[in-house]
N, C-alpha and C positions, 0 to 999 in steps of 0.2 A: 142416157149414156153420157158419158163425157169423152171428152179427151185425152188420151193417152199418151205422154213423150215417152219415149222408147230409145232401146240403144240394139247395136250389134248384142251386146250379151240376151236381149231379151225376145229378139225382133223377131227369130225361129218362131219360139212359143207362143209368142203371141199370134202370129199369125196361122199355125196350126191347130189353135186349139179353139178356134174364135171360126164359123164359116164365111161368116163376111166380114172383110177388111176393106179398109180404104185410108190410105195411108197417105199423108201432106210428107214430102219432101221438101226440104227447104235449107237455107244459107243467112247466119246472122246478116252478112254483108245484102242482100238480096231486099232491096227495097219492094218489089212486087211480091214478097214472100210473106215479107210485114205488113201491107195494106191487106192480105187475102186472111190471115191470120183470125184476124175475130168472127170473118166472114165461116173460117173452117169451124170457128169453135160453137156458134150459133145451128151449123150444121149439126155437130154433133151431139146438142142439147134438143133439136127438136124431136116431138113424140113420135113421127110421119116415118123418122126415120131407126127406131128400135130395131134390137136386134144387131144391125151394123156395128160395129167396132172405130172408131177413128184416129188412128195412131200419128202423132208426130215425130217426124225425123229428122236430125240434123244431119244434110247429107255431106257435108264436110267430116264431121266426126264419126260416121257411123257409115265405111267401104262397103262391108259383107252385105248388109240391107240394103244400101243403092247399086249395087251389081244387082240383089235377086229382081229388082223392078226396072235392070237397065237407064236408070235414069241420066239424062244425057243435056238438058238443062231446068232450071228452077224460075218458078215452082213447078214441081210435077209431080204427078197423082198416079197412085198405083191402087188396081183392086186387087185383092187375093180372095178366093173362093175354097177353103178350106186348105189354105199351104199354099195354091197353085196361084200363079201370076193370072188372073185374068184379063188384064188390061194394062195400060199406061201411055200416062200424056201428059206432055208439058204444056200447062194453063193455066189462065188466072183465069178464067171465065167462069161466075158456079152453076152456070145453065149447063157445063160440059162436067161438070162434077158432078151433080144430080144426074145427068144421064148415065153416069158411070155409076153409079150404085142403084138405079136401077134396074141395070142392067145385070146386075148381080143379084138382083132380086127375080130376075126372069128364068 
């Protein structure tokens, strides 16, 4: 899988039509948004983790998609479980990201 940038216009369908999400929130200005960055996109190239989906969002440009995950600062991770918000949390940590897609695996 790879990575996904996504917008308000697309962010619905993606996330409905996909049953695991896990979606990087993030801020050009956000220097903790840029260092986790390569970290999320290694995420979403490894085999371990198929099936998941990994959407990037710019949560400045893109209101409708950082309300549906409540995002309240950056970087912050949301899972969705076929549409539905499962999760969310502001981290750079990827020991709490891996537990958060696994946790959508459970």
């Amino acid at each position: 899988m790879t990575l996904i940038k996504t917008t308000d216009a697309d962010f619905n369908e993606m996330i409905t039509a996909n049953d695991k999400v896990i979606v990087k929130y993030y801020a050009d200005w956000c220097g903790t948004c840029r260092l986790f960055a390569p970290k999320f996109k290694r995420m979403a190239e490894d085999p371990q983790y198929e099936g998941v989906v990994f959407l990037d969002v710019n949560a400045e440009e893109n209101q409708e998609a950082r309300k549906m995950a409540g995002v309240d600062n950056l970087p912050f991770f949301a899972t969705f479980s076929k549409g539905i918000l499962a999760e969310g949390k502001a981290t750079a940590k990827e020991e709490k990201i891996i537990e958060m897609i696994k946790n959508l695996s459970s």
